[in-house]
LUMSE-465527 format. One record per residue: residue number from 1; residue in one letter; chain; x, y, z of N, C-alpha, C in turn. Coordinates in Angstrom, 2 decimals, decimal comma. Each point is the difference from the previous one (the first is absolute). Layout:
pt nr->NUM	rest->A	kette->A	n.u->X	n.v->Y	n.w->Z	ca.u->X	ca.v->Y	ca.w->Z	c.u->X	c.v->Y	c.w->Z $
...
//
This chain:
pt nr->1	rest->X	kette->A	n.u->7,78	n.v->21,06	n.w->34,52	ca.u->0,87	ca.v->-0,03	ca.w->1,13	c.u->1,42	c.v->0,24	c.w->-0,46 $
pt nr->2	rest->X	kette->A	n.u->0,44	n.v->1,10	n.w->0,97	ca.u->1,52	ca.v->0,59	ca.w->-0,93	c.u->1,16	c.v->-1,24	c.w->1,08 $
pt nr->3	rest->X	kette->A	n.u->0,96	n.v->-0,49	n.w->-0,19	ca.u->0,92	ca.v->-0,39	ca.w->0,85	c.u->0,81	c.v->0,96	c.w->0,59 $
pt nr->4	rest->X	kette->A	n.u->0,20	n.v->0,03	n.w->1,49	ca.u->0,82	ca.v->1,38	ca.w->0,65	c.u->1,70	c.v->-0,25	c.w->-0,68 $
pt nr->5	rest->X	kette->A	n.u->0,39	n.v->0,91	n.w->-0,24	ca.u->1,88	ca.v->-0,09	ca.w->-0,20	c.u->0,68	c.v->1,03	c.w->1,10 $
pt nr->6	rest->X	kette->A	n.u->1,19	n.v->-0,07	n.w->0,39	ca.u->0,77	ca.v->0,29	ca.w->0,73	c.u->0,36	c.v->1,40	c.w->-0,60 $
pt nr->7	rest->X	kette->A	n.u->-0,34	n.v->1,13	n.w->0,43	ca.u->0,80	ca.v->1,00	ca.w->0,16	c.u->1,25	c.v->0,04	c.w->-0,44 $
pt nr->8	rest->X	kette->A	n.u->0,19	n.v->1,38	n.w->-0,78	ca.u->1,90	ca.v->0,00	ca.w->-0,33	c.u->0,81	c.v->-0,33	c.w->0,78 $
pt nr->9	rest->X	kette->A	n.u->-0,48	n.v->-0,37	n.w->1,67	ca.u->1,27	ca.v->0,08	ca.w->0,75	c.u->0,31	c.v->-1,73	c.w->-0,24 $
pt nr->10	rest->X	kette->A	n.u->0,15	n.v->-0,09	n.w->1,14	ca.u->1,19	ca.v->-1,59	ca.w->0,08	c.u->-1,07	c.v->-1,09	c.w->-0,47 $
pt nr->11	rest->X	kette->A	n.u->-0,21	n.v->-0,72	n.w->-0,21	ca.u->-0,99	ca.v->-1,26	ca.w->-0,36	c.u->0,13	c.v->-0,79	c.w->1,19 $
pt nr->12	rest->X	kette->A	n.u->-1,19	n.v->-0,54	n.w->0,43	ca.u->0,22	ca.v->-0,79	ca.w->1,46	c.u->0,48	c.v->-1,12	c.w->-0,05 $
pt nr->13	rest->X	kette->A	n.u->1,08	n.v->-0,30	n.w->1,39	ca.u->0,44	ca.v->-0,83	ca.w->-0,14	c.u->1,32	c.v->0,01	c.w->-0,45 $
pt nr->14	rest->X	kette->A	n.u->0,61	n.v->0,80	n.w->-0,55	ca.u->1,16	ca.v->0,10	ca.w->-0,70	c.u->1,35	c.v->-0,06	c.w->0,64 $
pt nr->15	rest->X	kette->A	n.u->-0,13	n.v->0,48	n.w->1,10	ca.u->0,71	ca.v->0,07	ca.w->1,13	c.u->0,52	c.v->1,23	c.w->0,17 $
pt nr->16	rest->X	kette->A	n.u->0,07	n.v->1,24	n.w->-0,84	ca.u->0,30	ca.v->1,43	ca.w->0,22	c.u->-1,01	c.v->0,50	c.w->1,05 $
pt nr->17	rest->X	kette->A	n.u->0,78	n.v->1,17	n.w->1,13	ca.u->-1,57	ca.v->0,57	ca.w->0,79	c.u->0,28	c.v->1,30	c.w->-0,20 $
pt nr->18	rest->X	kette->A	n.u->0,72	n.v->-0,06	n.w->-1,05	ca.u->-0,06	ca.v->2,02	ca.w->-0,44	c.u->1,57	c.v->0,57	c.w->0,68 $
pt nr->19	rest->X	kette->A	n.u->0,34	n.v->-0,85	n.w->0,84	ca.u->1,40	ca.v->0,64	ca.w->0,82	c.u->1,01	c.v->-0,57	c.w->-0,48 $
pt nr->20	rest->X	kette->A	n.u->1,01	n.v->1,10	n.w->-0,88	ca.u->0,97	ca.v->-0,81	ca.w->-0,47	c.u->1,47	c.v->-0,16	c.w->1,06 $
pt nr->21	rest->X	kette->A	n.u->0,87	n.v->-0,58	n.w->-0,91	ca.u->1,45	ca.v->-0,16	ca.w->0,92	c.u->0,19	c.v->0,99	c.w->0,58 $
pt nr->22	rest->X	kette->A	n.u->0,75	n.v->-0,10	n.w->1,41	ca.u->0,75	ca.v->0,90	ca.w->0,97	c.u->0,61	c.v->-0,98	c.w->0,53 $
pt nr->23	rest->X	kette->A	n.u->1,54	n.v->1,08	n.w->0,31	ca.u->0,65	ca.v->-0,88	ca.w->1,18	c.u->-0,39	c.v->-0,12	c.w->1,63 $
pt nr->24	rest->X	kette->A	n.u->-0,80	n.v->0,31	n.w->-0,22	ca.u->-0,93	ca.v->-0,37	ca.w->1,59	c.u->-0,87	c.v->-0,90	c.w->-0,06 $
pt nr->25	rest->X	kette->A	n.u->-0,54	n.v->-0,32	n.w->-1,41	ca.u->-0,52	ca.v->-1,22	ca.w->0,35	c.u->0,47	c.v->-1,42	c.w->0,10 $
pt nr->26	rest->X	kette->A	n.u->2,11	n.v->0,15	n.w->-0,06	ca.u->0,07	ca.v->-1,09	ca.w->0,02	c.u->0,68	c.v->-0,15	c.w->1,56 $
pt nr->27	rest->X	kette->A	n.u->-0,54	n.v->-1,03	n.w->0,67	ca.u->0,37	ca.v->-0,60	ca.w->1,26	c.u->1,56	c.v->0,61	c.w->0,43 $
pt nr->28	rest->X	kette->A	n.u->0,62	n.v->-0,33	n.w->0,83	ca.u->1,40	ca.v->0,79	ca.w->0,78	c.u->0,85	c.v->-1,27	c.w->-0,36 $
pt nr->29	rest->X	kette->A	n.u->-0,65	n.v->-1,72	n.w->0,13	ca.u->0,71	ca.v->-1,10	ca.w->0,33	c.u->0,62	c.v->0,26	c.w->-1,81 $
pt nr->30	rest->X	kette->A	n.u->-0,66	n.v->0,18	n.w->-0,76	ca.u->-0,18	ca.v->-0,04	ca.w->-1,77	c.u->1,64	c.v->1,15	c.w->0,22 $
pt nr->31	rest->X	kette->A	n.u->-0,15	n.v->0,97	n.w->0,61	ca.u->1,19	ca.v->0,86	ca.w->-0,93	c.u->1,45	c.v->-0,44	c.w->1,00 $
pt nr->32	rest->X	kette->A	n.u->-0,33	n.v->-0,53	n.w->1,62	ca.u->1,04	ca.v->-1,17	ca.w->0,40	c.u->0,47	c.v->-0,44	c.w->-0,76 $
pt nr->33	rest->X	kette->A	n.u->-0,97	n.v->-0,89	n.w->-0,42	ca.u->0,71	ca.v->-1,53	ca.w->-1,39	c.u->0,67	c.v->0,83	c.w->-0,81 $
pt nr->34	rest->X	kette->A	n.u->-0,65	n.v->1,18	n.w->-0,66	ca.u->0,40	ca.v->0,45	ca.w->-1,10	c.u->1,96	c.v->0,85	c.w->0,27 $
pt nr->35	rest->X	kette->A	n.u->-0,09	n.v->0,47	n.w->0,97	ca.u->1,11	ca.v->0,22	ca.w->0,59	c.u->1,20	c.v->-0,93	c.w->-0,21 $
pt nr->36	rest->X	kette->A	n.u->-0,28	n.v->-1,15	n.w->1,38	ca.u->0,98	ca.v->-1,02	ca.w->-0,30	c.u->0,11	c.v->-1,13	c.w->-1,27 $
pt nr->37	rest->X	kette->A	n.u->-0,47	n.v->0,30	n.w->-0,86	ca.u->-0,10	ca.v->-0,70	ca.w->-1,51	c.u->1,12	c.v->0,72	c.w->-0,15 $
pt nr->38	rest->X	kette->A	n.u->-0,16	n.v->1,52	n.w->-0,43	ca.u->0,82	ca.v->1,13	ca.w->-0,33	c.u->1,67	c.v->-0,63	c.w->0,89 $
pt nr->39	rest->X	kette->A	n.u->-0,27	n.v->0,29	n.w->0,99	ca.u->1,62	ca.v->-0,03	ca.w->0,51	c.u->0,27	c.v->-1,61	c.w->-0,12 $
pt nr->40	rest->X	kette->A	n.u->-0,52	n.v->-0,83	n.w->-0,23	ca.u->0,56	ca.v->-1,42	ca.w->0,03	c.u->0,68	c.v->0,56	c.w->-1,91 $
pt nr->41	rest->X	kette->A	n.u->-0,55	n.v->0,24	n.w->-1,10	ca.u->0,08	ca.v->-0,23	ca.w->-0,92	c.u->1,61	c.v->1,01	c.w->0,13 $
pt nr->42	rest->X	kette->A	n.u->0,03	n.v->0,82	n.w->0,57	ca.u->1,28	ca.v->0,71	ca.w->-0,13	c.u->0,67	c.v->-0,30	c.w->0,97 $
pt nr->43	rest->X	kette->A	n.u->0,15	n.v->-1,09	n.w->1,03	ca.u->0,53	ca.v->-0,87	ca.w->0,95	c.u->0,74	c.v->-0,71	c.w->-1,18 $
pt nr->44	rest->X	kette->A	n.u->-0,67	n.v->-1,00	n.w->-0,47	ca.u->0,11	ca.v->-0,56	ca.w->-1,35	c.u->0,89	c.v->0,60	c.w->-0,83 $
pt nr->45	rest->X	kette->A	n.u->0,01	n.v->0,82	n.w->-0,82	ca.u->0,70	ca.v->0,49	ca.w->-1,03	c.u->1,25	c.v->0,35	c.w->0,31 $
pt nr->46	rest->X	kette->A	n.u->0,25	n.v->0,44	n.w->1,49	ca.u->0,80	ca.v->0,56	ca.w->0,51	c.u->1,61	c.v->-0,63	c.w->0,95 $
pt nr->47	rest->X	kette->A	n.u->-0,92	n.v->-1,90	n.w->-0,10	ca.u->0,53	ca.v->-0,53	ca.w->0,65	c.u->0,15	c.v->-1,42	c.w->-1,02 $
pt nr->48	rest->X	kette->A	n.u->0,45	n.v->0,19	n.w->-1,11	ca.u->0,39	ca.v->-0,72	ca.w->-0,93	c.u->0,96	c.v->-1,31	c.w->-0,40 $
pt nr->49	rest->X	kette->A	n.u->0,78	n.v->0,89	n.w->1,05	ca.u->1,68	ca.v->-1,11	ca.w->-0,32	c.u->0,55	c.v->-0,87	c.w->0,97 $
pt nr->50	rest->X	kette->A	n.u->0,20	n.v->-1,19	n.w->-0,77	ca.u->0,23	ca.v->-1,35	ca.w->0,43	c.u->0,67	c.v->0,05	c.w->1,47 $
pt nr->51	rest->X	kette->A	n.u->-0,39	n.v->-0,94	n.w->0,91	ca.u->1,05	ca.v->-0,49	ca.w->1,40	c.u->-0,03	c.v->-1,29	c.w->0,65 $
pt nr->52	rest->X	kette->A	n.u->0,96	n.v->-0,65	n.w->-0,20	ca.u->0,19	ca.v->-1,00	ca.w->0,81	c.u->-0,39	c.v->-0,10	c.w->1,00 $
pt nr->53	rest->X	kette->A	n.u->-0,91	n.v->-1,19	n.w->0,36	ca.u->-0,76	ca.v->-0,40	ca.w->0,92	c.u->0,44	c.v->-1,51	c.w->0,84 $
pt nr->54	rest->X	kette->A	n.u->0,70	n.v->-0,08	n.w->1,09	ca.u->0,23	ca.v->-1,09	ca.w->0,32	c.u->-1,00	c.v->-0,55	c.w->0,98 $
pt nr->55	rest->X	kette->A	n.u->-0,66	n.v->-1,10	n.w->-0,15	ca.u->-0,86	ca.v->-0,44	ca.w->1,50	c.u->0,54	c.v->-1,57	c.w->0,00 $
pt nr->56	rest->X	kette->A	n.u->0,68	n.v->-0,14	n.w->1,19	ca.u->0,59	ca.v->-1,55	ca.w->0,49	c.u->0,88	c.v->-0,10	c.w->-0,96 $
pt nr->57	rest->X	kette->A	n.u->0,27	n.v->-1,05	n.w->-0,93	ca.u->0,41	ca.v->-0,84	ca.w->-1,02	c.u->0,11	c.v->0,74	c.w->-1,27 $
pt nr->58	rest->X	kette->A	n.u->-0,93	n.v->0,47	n.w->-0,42	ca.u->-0,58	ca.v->0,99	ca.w->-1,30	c.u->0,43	c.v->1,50	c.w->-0,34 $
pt nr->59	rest->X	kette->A	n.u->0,48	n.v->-0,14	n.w->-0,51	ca.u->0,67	ca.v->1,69	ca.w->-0,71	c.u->-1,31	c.v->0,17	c.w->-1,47 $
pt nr->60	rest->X	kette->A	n.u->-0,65	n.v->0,67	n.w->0,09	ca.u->-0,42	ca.v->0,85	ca.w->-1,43	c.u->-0,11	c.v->1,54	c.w->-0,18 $
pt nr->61	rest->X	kette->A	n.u->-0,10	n.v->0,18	n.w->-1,19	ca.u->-0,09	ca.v->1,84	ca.w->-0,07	c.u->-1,50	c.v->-0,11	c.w->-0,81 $
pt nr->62	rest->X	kette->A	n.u->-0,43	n.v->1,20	n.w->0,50	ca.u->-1,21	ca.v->0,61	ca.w->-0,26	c.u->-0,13	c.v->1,22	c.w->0,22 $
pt nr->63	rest->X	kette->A	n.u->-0,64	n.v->0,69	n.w->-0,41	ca.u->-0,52	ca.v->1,47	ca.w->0,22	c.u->-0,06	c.v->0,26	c.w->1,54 $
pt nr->64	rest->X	kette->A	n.u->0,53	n.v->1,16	n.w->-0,07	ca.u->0,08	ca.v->0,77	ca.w->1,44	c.u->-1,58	c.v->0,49	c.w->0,39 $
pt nr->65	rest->X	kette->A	n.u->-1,21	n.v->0,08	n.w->-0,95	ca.u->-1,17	ca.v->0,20	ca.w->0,41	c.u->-0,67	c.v->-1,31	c.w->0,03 $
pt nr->66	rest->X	kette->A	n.u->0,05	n.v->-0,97	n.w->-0,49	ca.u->-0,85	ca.v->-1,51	ca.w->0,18	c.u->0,78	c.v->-0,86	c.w->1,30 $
pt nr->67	rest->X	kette->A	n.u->1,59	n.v->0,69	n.w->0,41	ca.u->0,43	ca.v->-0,55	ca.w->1,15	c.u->-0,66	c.v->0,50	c.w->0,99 $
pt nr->68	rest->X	kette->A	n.u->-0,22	n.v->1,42	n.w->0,15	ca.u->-0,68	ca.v->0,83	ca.w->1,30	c.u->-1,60	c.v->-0,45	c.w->0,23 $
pt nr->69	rest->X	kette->A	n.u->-0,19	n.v->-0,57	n.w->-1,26	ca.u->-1,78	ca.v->0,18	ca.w->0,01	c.u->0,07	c.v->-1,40	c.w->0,50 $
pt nr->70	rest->X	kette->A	n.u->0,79	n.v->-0,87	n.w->-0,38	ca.u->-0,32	ca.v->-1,89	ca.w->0,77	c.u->0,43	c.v->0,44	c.w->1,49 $
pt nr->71	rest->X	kette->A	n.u->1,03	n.v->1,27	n.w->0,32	ca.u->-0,23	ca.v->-0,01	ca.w->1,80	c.u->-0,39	c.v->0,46	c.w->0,06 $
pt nr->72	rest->X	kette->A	n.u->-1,46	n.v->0,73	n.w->-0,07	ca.u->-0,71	ca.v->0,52	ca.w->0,15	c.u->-1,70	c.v->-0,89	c.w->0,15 $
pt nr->73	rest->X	kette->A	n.u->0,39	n.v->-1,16	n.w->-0,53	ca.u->-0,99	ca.v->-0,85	ca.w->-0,37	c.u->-0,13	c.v->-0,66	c.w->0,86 $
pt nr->74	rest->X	kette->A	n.u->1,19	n.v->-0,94	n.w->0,60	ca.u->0,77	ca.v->-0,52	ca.w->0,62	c.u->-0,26	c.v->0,59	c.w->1,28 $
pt nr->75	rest->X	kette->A	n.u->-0,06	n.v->0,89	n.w->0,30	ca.u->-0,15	ca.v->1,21	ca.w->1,89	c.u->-1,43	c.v->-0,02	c.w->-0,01 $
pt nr->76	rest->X	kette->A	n.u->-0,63	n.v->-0,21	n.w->-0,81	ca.u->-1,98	ca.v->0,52	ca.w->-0,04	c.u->-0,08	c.v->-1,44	c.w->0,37 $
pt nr->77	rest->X	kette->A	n.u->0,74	n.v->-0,91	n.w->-0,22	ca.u->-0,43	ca.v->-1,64	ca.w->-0,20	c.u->-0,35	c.v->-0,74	c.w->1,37 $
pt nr->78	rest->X	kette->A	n.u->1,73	n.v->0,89	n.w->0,44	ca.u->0,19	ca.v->-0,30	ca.w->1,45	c.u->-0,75	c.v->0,55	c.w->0,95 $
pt nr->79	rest->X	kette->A	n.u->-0,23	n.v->1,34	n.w->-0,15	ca.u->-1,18	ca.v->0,77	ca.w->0,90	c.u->-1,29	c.v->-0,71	c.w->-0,20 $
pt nr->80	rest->X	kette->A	n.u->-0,39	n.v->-0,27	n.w->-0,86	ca.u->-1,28	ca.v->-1,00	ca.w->-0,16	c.u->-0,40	c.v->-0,99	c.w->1,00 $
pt nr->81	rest->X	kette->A	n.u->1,37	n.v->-0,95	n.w->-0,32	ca.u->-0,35	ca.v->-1,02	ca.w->0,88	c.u->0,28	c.v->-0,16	c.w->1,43 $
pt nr->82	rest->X	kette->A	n.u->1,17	n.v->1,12	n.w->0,24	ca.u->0,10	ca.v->0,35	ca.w->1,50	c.u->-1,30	c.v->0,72	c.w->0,90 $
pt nr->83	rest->X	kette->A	n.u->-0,75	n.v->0,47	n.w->-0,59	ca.u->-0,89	ca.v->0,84	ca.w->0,55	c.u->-1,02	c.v->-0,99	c.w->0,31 $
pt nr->84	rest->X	kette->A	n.u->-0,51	n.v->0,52	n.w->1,39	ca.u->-0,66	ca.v->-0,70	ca.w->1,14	c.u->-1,45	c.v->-0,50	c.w->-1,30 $
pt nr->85	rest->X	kette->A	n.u->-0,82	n.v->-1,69	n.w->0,71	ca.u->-0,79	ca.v->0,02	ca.w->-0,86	c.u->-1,67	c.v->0,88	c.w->0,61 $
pt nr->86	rest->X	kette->A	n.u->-0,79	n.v->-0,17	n.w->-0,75	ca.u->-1,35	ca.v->0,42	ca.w->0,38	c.u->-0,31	c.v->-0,88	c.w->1,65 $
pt nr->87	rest->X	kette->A	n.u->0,56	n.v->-1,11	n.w->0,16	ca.u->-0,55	ca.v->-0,56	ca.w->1,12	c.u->0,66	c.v->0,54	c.w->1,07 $
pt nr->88	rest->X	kette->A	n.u->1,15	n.v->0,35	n.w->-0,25	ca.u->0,83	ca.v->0,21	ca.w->1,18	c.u->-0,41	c.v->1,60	c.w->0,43 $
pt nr->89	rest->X	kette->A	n.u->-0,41	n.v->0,89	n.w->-1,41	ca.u->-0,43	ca.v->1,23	ca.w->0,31	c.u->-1,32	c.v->-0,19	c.w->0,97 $
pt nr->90	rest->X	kette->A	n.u->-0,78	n.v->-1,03	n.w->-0,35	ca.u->-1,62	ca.v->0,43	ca.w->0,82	c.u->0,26	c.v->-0,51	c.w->1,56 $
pt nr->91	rest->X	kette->A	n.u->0,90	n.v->-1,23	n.w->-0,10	ca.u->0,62	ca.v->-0,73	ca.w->1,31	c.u->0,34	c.v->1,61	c.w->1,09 $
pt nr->92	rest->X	kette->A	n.u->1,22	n.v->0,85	n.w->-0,95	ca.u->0,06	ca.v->1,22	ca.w->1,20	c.u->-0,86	c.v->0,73	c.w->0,40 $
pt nr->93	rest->X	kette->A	n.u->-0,99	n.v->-0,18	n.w->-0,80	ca.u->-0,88	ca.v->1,55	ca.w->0,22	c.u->-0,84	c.v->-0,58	c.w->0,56 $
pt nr->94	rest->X	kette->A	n.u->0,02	n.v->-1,03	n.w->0,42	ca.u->-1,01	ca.v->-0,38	ca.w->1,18	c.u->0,72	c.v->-0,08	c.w->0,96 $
pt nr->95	rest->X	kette->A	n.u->1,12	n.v->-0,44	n.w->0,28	ca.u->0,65	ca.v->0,29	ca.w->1,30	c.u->0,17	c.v->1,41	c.w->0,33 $
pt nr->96	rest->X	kette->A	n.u->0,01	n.v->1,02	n.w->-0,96	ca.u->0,65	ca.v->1,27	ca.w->0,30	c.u->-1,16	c.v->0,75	c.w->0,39 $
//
């Protein structure tokens, strides 16, 4: 009794199916991300130098890109919690 072996091609299981890389096989959301990575990192580089930051009482300096990105953090925070909840959404759509 001979034992069967796998053919020159891929060995099973391997996880190759013969089709290599293309940029079509990667998703639209993948080259999004890949996009805004890109422009944040030269957002970044670009936006380097120190500025005084006063809120109430408090004066500090920090980077003109880690200041924009905490209001930026800061506006997503607020939209969060302002936005209507799941109950109040199903509450309308039965009245409506």
């Amino acid at each position: 009794m001979t034992a069967s072996t796998p053919s020159d091609g891929a060995v099973s299981g391997d996880g190759s199916s013969g089709r290599g890389f293309s940029a079509g096989s990667v998703p639209p959301r993948v080259w999004v991300a890949l996009v805004l990575v890109v422009i944040t990192i030269v957002f970044m580089v670009q936006n380097r130098d120190s500025t005084e930051i006063q809120v109430l009482f408090f004066s500090l300096v920090a980077p003109l890109w880690a200041t924009l990105a905490v209001a930026v953090g800061v506006g997503v925070l607020i939209g969060l919690l302002l936005r209507p909840s799941e109950r109040r959404r199903r509450k309308a759509a039965r009245r409506g």
